[in-house]
VEXMARLUM-581690 format. One line per 4 residues: number of its first residue (from 1); for each residue x, y, z of N, C-alpha, C. Coordinates in pm, whole numbers, padded with zeros to 5 digits, always signed. Layout:
REM residues N
NUM	X Y Z X Y Z X Y Z ~ ...
***
This chain:
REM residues 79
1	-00092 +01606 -01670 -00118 +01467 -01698 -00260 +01455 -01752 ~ -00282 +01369 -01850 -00394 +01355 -01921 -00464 +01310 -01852 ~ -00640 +01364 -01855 -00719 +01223 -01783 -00694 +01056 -01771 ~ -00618 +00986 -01936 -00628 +00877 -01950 -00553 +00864 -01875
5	-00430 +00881 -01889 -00282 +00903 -01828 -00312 +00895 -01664 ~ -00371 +00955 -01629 -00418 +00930 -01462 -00463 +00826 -01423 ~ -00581 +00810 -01506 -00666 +00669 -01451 -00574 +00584 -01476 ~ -00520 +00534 -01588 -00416 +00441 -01592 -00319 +00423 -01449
9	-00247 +00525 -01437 -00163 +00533 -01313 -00270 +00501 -01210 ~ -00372 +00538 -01186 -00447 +00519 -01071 -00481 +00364 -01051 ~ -00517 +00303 -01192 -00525 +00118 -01195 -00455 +00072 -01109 ~ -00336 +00132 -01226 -00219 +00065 -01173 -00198 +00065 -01065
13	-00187 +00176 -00943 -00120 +00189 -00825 -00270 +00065 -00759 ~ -00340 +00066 -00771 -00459 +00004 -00738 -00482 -00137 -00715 ~ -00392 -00187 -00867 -00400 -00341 -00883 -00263 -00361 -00785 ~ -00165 -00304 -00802 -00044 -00303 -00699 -00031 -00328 -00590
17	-00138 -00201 -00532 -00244 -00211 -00393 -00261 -00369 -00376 ~ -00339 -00387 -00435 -00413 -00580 -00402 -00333 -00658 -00393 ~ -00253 -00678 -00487 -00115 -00781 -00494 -00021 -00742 -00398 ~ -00009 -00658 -00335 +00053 -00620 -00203 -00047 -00672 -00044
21	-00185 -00629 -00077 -00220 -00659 +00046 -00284 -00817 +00033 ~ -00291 -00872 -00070 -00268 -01004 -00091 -00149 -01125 -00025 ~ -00019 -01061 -00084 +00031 -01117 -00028 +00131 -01071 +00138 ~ +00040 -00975 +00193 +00085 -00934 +00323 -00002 -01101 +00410
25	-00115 -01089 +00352 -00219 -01199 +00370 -00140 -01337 +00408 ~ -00100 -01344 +00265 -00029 -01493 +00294 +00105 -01456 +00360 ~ +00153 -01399 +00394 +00266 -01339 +00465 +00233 -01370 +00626 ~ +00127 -01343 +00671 +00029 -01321 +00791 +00000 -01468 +00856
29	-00067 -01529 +00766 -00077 -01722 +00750 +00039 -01768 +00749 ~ +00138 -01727 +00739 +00260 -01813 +00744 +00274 -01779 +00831 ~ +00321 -01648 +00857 +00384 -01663 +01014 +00338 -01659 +01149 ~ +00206 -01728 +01136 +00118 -01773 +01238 +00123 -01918 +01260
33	+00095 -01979 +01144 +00139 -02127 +01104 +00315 -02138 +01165 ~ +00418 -02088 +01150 +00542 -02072 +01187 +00528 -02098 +01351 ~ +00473 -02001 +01386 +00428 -01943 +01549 +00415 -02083 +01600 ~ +00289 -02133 +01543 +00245 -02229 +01593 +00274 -02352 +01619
37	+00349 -02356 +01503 +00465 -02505 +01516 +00575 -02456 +01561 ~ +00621 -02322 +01656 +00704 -02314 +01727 +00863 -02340 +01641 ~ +00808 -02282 +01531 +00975 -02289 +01431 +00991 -02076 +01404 ~ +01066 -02070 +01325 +01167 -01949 +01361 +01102 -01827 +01296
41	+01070 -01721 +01339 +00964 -01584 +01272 +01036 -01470 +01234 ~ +01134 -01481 +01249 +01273 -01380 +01246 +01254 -01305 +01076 ~ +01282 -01394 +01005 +01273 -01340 +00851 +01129 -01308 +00806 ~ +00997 -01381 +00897 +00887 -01362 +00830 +00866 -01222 +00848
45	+00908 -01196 +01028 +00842 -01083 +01104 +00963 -00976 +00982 ~ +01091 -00962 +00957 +01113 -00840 +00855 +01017 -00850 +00710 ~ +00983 -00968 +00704 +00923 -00926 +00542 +00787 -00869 +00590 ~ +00706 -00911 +00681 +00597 -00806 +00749 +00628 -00673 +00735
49	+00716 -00645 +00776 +00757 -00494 +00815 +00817 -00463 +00685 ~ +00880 -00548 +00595 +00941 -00484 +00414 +00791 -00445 +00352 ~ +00695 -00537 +00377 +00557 -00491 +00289 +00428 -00423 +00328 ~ +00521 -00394 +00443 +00356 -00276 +00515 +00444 -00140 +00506
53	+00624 -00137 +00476 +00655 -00004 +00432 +00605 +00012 +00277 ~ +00653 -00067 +00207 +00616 -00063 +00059 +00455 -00041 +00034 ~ +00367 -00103 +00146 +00179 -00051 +00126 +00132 +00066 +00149 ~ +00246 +00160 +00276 +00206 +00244 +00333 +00271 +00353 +00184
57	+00405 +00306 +00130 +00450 +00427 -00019 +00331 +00406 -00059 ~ +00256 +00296 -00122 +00206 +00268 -00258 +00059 +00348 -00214 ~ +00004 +00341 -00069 -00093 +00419 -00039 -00082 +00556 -00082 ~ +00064 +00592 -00038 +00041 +00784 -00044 +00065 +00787 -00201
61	+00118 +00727 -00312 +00135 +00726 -00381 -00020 +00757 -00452 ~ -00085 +00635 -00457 -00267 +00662 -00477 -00342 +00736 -00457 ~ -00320 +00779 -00244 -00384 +00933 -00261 -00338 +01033 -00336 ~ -00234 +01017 -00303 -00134 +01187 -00449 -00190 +01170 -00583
65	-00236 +01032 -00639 -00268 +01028 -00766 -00423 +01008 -00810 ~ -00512 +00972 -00668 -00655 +00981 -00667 -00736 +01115 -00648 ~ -00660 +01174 -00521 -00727 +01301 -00445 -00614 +01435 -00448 ~ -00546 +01450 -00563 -00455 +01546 -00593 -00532 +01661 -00518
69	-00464 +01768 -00461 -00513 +01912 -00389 -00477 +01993 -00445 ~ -00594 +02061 -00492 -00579 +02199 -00579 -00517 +02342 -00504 ~ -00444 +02388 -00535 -00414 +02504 -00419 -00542 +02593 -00367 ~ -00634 +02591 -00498 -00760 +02701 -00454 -00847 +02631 -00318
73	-00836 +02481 -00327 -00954 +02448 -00231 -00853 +02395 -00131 ~ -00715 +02410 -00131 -00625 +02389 +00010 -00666 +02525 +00066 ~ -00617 +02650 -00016 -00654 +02738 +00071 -00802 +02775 +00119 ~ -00900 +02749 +00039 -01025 +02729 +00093 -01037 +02658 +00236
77	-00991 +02535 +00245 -00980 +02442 +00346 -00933 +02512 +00512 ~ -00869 +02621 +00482 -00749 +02707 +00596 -00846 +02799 +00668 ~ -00938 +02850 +00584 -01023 +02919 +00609 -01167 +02940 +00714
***
C-alpha cells in the first residue's frame, strides 16, 4: 500500500472514529435523559452496545492501519 493510500485510509478510519464516538455521546444523553424521566432504555441500552462493538472494530482497524508490525521488530520485541 502506498504511503498516500495509507494516510488516506488512516483519515478515514479516523474521521469514522469521531462520528462514532460522537454519536455514542449523544447516544449516552439520551439514555440518561430516558433514565430520568423514567421512560423505557431497552433499545437505547442495545444501540450502546451496537456502537461500542462497531468503535472497538473501527479501533483495531486504525491500529492495524496506524502501527502496522514489522516482523523484524515483532521478533526484536520477543527478545
Amino acid at each position: 500500500m502506498s504511503h498516500a493510500s495509507r494516510t488516506a485510509n488512516i483519515e478515514e478510519l479516523v474521521d469514522e472514529l469521531i462520528a462514532l464516538y460522537l454519536a455514542q455521546a449523544a447516544d449516552l444523553r439520551e439514555y440518561a435523559q430516558a433514565a430520568v424521566a423514567g421512560e423505557g432504555t431497552v433499545h437505547l441500552k442495545r444501540t450502546l452496545r451496537h456502537r461500542e462493538v462497531q468503535r472497538a472494530d473501527l479501533y483495531c482497524q486504525f491500529e492495524q492501519a496506524a502501527f502496522p508490525v514489522s516482523p523484524a521488530l515483532d521478533l526484536a520485541d520477543q527478545t
